[in-house]
N, C-alpha and C positions, 0 to 999 in steps of 0.2 A: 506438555507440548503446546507451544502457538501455532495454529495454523493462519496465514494473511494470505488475502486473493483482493487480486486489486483487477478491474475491468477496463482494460487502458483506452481501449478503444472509443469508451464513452466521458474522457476524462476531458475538461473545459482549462485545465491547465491555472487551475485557481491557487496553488503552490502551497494551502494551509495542510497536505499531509509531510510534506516535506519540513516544514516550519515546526511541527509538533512530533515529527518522528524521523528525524535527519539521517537515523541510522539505518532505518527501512527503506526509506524513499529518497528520490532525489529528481531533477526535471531534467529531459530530453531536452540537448541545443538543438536537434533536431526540427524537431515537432512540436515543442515546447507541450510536452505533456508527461503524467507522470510517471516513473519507474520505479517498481518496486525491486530492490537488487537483489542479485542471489536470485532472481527467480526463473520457476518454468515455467513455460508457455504452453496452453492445451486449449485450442478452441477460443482465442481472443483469452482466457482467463491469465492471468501471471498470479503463480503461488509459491509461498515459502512454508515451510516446516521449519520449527527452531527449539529446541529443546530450553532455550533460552529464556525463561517465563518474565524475566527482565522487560524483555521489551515489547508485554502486554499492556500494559498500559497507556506508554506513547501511541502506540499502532490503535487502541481504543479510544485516544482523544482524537486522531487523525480521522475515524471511523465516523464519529460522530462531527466533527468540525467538516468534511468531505457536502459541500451542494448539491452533487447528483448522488450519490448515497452509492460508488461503487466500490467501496473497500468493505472487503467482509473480515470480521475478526473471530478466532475461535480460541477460547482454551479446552483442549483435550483433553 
């Protein structure tokens, strides 16, 4: 299992986890910052569970490519 936690709240809207994981992420017209989809919200945090081990690797190039360091990646 993937677990992704993304910290939106401290996001600069720099668009390189969307670039490297398009499937996870994508930007707010809003606020122009980023959303991680499919996810829930607990305390500013947004997380997904995905049984999908597919798409650990984009979500760890986003992880590491991320300037403020707020996407956390996990395999379970």
């Amino acid at each position: 299992m993937v677990v992704i936690t993304l910290q939106r709240n401290k996001c600069i809207g720099c668009n390189y986890c969307v670039e490297l994981a398009p499937a996870q992420f994508q930007m707010s017209k809003k606020d122009g910052k980023s959303v991680l989809l499919h996810a829930t919200e607990k305390k500013g945090f947004y997380t997904i569970k995905s049984y999908d081990d597919s798409i650990f690797e984009a979500s760890s190039e986003a992880k590491k490519a991320c300037p403020v360091k707020i996407i956390e990646v996990k395999q379970v």
